[in-house]
PyMOL Python script that loads the backbone (N, CA, C, O; Angstrom):
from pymol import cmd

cmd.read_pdbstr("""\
ATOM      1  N   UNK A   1      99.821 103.419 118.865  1.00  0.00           N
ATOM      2  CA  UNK A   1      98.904 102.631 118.055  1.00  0.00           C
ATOM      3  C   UNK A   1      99.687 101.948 116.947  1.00  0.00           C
ATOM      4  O   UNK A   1     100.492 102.590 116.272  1.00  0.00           O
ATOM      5  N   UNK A   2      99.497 100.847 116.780  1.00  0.00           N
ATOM      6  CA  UNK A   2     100.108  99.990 115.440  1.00  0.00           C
ATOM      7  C   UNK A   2      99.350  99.810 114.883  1.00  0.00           C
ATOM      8  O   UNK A   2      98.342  99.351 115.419  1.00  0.00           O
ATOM      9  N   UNK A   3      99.369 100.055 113.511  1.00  0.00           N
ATOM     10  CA  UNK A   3      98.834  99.792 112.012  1.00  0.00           C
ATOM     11  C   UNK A   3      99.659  99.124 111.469  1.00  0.00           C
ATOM     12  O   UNK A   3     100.800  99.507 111.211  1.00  0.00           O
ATOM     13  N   UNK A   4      98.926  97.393 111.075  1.00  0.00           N
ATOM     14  CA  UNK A   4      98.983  96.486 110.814  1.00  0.00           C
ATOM     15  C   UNK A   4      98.730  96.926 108.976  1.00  0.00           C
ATOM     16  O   UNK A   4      97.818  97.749 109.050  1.00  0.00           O
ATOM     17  N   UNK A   5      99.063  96.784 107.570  1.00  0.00           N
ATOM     18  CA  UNK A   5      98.644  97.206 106.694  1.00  0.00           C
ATOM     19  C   UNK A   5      98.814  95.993 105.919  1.00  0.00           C
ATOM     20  O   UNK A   5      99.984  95.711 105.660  1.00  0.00           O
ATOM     21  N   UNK A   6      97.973  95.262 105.519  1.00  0.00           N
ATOM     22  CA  UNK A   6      97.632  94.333 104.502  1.00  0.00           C
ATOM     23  C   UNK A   6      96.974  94.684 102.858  1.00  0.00           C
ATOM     24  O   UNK A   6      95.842  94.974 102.472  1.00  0.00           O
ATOM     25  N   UNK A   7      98.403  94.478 102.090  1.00  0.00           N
ATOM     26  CA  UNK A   7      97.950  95.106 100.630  1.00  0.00           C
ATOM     27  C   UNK A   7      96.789  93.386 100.061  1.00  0.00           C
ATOM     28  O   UNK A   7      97.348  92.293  99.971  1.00  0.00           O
ATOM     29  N   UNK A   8      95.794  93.490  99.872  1.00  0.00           N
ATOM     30  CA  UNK A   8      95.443  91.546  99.163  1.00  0.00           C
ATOM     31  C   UNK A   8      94.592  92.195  97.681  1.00  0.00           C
ATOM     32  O   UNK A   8      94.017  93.253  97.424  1.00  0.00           O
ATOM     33  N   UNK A   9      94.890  90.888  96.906  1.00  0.00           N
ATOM     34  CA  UNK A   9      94.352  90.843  95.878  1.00  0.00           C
ATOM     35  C   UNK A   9      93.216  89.068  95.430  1.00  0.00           C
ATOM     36  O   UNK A   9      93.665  87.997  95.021  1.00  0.00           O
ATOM     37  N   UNK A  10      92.171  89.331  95.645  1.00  0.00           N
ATOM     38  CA  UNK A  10      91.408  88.091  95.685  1.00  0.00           C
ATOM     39  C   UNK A  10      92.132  87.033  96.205  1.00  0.00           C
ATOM     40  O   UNK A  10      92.745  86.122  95.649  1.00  0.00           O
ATOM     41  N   UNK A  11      91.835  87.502  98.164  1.00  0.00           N
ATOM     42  CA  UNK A  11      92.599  86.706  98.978  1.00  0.00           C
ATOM     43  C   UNK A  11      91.354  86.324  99.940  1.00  0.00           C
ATOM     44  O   UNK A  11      91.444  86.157 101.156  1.00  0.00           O
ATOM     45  N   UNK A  12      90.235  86.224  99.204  1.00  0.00           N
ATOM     46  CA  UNK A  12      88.995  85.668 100.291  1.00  0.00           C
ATOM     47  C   UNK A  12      89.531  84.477 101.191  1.00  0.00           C
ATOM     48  O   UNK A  12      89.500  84.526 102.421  1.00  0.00           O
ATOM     49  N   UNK A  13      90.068  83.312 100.408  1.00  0.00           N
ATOM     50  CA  UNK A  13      90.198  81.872 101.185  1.00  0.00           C
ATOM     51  C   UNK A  13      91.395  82.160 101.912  1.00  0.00           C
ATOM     52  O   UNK A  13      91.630  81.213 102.664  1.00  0.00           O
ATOM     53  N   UNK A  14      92.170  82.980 102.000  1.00  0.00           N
ATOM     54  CA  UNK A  14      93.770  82.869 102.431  1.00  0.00           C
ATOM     55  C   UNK A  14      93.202  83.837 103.578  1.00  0.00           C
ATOM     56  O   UNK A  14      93.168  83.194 104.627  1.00  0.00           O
ATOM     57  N   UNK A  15      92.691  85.302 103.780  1.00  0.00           N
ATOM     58  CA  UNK A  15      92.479  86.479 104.516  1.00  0.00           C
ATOM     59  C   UNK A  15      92.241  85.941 105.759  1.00  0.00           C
ATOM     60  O   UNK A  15      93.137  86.077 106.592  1.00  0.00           O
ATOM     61  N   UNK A  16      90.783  85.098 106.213  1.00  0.00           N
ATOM     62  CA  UNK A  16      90.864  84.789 107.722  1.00  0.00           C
ATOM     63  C   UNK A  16      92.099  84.025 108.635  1.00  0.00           C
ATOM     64  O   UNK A  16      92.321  84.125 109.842  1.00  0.00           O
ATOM     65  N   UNK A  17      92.766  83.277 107.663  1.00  0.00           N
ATOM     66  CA  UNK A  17      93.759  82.682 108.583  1.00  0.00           C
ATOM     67  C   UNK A  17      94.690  83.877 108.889  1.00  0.00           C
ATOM     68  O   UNK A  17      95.501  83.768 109.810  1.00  0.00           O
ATOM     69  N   UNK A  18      94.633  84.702 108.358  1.00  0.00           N
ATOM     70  CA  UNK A  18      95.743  85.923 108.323  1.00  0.00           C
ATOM     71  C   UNK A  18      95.209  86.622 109.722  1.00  0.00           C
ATOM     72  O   UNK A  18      95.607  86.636 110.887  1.00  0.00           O
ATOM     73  N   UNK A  19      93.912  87.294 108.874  1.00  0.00           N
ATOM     74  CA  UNK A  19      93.522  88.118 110.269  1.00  0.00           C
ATOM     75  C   UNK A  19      93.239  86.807 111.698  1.00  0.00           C
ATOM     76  O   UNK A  19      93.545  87.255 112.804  1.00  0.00           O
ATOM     77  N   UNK A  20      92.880  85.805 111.695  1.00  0.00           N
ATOM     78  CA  UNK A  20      93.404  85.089 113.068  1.00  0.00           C
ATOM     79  C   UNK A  20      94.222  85.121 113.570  1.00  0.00           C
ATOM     80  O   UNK A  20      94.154  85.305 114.785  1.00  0.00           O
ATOM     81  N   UNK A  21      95.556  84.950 112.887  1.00  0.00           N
ATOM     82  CA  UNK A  21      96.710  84.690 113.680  1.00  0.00           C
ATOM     83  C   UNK A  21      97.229  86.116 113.724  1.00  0.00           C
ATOM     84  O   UNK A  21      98.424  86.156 114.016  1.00  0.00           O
ATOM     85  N   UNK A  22      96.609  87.410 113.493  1.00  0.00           N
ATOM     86  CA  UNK A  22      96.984  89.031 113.789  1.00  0.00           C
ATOM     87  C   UNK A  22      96.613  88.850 115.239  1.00  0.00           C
ATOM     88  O   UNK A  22      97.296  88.874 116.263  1.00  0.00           O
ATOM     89  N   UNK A  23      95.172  88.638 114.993  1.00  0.00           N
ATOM     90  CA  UNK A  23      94.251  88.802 116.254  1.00  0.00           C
ATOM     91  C   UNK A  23      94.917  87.867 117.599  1.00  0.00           C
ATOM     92  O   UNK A  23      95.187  88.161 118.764  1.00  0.00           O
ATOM     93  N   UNK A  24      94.998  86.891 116.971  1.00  0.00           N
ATOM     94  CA  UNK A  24      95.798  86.064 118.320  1.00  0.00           C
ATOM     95  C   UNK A  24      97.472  86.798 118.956  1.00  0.00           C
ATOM     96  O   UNK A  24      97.947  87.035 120.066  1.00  0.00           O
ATOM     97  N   UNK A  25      97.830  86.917 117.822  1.00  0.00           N
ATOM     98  CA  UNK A  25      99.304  87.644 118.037  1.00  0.00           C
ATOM     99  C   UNK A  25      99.066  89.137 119.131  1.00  0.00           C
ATOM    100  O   UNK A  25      99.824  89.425 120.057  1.00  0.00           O
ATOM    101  N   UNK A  26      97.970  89.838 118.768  1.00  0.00           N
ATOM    102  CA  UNK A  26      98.060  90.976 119.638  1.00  0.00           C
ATOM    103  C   UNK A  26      97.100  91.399 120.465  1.00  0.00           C
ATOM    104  O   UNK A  26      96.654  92.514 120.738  1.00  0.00           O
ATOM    105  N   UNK A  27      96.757  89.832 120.969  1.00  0.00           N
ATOM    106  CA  UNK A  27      95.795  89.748 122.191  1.00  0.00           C
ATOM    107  C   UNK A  27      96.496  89.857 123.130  1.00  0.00           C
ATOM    108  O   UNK A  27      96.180  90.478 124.144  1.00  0.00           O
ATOM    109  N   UNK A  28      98.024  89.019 122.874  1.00  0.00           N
ATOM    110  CA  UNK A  28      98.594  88.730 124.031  1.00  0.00           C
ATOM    111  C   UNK A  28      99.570  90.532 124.711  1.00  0.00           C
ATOM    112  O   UNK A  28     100.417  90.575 125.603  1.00  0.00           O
ATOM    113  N   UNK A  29      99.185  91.378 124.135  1.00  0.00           N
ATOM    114  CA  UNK A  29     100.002  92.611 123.881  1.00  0.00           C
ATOM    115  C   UNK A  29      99.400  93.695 124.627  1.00  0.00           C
ATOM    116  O   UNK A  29      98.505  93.200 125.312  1.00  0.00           O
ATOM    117  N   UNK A  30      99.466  94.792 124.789  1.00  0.00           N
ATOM    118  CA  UNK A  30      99.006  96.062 125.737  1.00  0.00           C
ATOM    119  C   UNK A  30      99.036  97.182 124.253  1.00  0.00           C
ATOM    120  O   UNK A  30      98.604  98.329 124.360  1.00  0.00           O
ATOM    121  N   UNK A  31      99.324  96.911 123.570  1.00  0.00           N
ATOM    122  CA  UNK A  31      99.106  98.279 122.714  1.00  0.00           C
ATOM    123  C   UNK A  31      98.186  97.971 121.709  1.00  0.00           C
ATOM    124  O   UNK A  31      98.276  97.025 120.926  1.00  0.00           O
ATOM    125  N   UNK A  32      97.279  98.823 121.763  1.00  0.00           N
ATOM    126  CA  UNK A  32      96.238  98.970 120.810  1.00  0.00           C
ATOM    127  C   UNK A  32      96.258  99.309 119.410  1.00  0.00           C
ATOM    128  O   UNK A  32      96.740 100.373 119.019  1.00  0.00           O
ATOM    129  N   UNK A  33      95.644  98.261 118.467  1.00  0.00           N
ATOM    130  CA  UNK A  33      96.316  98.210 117.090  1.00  0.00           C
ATOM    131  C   UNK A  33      94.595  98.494 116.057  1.00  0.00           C
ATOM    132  O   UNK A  33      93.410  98.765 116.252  1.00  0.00           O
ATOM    133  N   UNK A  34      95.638  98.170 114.860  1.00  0.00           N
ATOM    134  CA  UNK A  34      93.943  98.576 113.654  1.00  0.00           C
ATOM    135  C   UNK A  34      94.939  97.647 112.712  1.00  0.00           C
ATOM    136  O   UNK A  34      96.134  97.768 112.443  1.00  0.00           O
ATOM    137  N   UNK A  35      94.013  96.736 112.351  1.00  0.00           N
ATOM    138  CA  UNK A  35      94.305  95.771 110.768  1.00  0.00           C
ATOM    139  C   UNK A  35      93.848  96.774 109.657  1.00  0.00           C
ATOM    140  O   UNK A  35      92.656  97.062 109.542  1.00  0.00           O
ATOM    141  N   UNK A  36      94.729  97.257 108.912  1.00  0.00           N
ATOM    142  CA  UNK A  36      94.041  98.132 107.547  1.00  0.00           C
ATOM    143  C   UNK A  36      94.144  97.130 106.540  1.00  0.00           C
ATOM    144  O   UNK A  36      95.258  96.644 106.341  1.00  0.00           O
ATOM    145  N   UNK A  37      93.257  96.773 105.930  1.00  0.00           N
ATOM    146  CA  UNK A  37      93.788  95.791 104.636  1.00  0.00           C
ATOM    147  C   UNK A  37      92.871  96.801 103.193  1.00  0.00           C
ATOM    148  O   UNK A  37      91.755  97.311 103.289  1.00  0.00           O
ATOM    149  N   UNK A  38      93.463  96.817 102.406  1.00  0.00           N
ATOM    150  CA  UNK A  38      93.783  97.781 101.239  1.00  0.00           C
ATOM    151  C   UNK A  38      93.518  96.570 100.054  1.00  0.00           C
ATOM    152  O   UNK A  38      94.425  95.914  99.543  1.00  0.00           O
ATOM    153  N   UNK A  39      92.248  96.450  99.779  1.00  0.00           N
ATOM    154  CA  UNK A  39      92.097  95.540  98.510  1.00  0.00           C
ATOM    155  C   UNK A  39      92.439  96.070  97.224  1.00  0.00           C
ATOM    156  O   UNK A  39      92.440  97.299  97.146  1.00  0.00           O
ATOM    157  N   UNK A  40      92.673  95.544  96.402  1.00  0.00           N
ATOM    158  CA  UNK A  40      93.215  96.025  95.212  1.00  0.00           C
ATOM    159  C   UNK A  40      92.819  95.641  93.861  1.00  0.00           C
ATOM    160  O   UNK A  40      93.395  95.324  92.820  1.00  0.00           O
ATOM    161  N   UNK A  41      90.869  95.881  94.525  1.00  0.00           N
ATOM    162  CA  UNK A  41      90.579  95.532  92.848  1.00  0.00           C
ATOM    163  C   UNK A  41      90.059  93.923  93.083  1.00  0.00           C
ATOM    164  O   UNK A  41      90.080  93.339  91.999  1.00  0.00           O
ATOM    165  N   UNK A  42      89.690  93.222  93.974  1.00  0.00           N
ATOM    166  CA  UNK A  42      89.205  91.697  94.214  1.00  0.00           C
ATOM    167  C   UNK A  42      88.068  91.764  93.221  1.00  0.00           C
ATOM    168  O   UNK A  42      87.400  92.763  92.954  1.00  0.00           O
ATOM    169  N   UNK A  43      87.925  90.331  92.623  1.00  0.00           N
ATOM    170  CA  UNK A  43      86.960  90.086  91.905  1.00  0.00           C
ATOM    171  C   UNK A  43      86.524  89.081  93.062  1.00  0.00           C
ATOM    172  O   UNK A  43      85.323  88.821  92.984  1.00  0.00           O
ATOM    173  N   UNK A  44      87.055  88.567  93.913  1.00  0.00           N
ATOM    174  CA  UNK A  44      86.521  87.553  94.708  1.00  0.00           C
ATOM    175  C   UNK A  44      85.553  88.039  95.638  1.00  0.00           C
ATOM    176  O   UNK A  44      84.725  88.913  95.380  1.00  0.00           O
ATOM    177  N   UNK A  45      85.712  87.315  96.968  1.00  0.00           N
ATOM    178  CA  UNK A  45      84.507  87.743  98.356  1.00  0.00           C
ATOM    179  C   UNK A  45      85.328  88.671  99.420  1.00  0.00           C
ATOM    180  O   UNK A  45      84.868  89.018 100.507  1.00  0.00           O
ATOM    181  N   UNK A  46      86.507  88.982  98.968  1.00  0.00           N
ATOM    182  CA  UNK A  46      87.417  89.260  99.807  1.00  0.00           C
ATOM    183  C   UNK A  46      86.927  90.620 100.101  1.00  0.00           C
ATOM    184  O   UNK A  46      87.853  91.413  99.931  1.00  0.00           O
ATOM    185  N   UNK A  47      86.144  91.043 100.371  1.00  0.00           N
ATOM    186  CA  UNK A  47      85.833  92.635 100.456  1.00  0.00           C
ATOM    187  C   UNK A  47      84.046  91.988 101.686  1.00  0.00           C
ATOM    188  O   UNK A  47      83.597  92.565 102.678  1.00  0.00           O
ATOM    189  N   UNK A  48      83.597  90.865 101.107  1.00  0.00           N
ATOM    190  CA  UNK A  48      82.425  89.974 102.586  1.00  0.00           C
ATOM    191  C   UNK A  48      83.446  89.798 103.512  1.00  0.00           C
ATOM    192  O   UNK A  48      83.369  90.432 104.564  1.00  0.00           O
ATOM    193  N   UNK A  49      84.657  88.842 103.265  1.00  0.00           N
ATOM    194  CA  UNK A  49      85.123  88.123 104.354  1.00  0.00           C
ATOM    195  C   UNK A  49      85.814  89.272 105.234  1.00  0.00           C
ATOM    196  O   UNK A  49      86.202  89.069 106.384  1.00  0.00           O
ATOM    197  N   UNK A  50      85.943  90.692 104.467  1.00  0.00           N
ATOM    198  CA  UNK A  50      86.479  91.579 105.586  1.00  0.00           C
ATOM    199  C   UNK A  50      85.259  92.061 106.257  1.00  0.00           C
ATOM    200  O   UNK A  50      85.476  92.758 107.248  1.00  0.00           O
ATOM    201  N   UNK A  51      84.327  91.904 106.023  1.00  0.00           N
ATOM    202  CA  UNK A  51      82.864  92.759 106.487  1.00  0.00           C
ATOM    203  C   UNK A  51      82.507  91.531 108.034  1.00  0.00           C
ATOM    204  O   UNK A  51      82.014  91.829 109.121  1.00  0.00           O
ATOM    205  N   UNK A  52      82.905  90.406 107.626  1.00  0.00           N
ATOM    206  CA  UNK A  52      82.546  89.061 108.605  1.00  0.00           C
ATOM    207  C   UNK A  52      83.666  89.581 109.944  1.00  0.00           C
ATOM    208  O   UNK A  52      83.546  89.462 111.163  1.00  0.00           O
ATOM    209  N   UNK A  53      84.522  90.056 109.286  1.00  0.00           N
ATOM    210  CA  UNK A  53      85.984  90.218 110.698  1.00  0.00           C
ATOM    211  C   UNK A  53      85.596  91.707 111.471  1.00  0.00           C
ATOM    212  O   UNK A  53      86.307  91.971 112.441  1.00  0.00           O
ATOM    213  N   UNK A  54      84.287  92.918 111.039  1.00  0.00           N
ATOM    214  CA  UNK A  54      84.236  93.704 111.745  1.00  0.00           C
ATOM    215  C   UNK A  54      84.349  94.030 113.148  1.00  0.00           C
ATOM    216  O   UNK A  54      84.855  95.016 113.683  1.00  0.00           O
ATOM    217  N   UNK A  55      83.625  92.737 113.779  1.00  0.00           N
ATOM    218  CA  UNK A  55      82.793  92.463 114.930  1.00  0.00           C
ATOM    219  C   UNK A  55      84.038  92.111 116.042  1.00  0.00           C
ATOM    220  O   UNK A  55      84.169  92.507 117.200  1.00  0.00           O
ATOM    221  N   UNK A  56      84.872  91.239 115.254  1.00  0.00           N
ATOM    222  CA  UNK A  56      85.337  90.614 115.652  1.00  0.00           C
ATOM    223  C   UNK A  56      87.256  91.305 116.178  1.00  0.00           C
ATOM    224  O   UNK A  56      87.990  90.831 117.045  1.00  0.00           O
ATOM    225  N   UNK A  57      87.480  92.299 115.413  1.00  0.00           N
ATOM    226  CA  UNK A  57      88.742  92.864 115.558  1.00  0.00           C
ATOM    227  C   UNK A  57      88.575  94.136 115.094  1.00  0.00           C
ATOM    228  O   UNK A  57      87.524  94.331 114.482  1.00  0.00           O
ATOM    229  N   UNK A  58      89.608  95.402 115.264  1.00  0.00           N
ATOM    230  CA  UNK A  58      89.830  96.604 115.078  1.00  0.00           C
ATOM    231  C   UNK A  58      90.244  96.414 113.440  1.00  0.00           C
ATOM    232  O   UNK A  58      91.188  95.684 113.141  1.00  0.00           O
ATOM    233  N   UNK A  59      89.541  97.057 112.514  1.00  0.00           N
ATOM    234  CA  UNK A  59      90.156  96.420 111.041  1.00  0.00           C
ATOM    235  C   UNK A  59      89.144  97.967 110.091  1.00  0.00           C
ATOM    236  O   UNK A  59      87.940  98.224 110.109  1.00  0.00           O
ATOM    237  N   UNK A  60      89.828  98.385 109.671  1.00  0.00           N
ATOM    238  CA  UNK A  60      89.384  99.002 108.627  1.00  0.00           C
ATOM    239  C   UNK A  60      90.068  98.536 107.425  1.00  0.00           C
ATOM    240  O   UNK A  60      91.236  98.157 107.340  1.00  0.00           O
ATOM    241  N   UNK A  61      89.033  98.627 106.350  1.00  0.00           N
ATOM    242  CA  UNK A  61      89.030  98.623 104.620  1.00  0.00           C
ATOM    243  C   UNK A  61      88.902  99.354 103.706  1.00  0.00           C
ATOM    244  O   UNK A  61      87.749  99.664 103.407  1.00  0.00           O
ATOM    245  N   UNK A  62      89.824  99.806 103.062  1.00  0.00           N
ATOM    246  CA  UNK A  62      90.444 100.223 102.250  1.00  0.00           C
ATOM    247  C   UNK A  62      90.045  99.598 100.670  1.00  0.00           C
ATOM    248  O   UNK A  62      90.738  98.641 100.322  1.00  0.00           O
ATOM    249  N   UNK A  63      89.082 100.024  99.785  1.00  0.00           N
ATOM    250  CA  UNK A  63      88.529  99.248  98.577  1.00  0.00           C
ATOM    251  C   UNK A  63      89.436 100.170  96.849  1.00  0.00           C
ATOM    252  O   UNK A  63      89.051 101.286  96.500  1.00  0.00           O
ATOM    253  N   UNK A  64      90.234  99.635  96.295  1.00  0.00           N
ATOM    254  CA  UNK A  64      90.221 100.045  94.851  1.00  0.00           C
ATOM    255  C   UNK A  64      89.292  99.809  94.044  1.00  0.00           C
ATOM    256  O   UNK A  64      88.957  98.635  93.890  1.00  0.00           O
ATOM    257  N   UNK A  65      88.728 100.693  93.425  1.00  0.00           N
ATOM    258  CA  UNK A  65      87.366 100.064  92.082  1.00  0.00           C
ATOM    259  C   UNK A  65      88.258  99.435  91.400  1.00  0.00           C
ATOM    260  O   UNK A  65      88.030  98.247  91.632  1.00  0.00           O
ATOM    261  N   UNK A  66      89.494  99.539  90.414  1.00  0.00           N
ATOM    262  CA  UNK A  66      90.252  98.738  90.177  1.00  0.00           C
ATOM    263  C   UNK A  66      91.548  98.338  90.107  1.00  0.00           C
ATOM    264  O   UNK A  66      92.394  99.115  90.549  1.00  0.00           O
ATOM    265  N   UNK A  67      91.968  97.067  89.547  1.00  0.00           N
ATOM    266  CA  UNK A  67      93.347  96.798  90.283  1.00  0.00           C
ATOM    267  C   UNK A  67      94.694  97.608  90.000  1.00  0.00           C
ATOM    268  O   UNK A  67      94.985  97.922  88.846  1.00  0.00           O
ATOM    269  N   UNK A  68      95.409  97.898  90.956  1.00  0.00           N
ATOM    270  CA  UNK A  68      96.438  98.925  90.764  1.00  0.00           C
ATOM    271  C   UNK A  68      97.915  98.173  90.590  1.00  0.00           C
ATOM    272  O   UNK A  68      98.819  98.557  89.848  1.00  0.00           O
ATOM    273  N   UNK A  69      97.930  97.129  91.368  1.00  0.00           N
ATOM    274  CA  UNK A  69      99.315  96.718  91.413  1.00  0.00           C
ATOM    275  C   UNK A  69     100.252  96.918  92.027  1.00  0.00           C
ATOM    276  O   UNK A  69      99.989  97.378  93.138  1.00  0.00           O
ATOM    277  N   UNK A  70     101.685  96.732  91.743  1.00  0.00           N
ATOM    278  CA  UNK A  70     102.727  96.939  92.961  1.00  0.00           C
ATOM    279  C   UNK A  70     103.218  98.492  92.475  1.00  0.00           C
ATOM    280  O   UNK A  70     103.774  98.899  91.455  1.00  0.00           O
ATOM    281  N   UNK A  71     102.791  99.078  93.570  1.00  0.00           N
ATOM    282  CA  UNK A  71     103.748 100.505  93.381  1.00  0.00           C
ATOM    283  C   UNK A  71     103.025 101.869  92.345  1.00  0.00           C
ATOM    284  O   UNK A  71     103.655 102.912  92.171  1.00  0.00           O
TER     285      UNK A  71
END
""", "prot")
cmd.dss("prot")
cmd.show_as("cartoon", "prot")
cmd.util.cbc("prot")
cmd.orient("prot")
């Protein structure tokens, strides 16, 4: 299994092109994967636009109440 791990910080507008081109990348593949993306405190939608990608790909979320930073 591959775990894909995406750290974002109010990355609503940037996130779907991301998770698209995951999803396209490991369609073409035989091993079964999970997108984890690990928000860090978004004030944005970025915590909807992961709720919109449920359906659609293997993806769990990961929420900070608030922002932590690098490390």
């Amino acid at each position: 299994m591959i775990r894909i791990m995406l750290p974002v910080y109010n990355a609503a507008r940037t996130l779907p092109s991301t998770l698209d081109a995951i999803r396209e990348v490991t369609r073409a593949g035989d091993e079964p994967y999970t997108a984890v993306v690990i928000d860090d405190g978004s004030t944005d939608a970025t915590v909807s636009v992961c709720r919109s990608w449920w359906n659609s790909m293997p993806l769990e979320v990961s929420c900070h109440v608030s922002r932590r930073g690098l490390g």
